[in-house]
N, C-alpha and C positions, 0 to 999 in steps of 0.2 A: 329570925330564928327558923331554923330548916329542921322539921320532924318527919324522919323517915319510918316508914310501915314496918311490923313484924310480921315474919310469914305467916301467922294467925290471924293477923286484922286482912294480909292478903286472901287470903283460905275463906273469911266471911266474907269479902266485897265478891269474890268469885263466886259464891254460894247462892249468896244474894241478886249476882249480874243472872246467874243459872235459872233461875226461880222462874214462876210464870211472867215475871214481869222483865225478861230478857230483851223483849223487842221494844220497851218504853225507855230502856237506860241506856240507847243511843245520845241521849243529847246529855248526859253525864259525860260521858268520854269525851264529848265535843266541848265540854264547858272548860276539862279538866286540861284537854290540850290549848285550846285559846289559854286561860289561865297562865299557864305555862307557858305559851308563846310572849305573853307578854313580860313575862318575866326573864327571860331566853333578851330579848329585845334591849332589856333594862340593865342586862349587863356591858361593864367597861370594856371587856375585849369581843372581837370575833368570836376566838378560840371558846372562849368565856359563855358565850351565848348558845352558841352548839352543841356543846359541850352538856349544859344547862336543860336546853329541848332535848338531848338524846338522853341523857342519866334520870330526870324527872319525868319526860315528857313521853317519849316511845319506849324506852324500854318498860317501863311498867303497864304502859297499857299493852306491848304485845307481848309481856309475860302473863297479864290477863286473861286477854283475850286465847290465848295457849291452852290457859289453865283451865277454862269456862270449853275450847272444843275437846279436852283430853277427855273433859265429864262427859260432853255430850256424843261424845263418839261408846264412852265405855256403857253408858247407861243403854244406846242403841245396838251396841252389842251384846249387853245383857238381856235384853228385849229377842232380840233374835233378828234387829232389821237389818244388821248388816251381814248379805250373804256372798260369799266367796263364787263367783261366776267359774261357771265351768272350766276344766285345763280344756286345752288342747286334745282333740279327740273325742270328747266327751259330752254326750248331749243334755242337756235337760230334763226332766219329765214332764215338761210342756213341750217340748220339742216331740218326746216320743208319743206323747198324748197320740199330737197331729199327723206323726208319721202312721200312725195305727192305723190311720182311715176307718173308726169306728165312726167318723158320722156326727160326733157331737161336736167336734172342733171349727174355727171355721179351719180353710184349705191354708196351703203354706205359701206365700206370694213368689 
């Protein structure tokens, strides 16, 4: 019997991957690929087996994995750490600190 996820049990495993314990549930996704692989292995065709690791196997984990950096990109955007580097032309205000030659900065290499 084959039980496929609702996009709400995916929404908690993402939530849950997101959590502080994101760098522990490395060896989940490894469990869950092995798993898979061996089940990918157990089928009667080629096609069958491939088929089996990419629809079970990869795609849900890098719809995961997608879904877990979409949070961590937007929460780091809400935060304010991801900052848009200067166009063209355009300096810094650590750039112009140094160029001021007030003396506090070190020198510009």
């Amino acid at each position: 019997m084959k039980h496929s996820l609702s996009g709400a049990e995916l929404c908690d495993i993402a939530l849950l991957l997101s959590s502080e314990h994101r760098d522990s549930m490395h060896i989940v996704v490894i469990a869950w690929l092995w798993v898979i692989l061996m089940m990918a292995i157990t089928e009667r065709s080629l096609a069958g087996g491939v088929l089996t690791f990419v629809f079970y196997g990869l795609a849900p984990c890098g719809l995961l994995l997608w879904m877990i950096a979409t949070q961590r990109k937007f929460n780091r955007s809400k935060r304010g750490g991801l900052r848009q580097p200067p166009a063209a032309g355009e300096t810094s205000m650590r750039e112009e600190e140094v160029e001021s030659g007030d003396g506090k900065h070190a020198q510009r290499d």
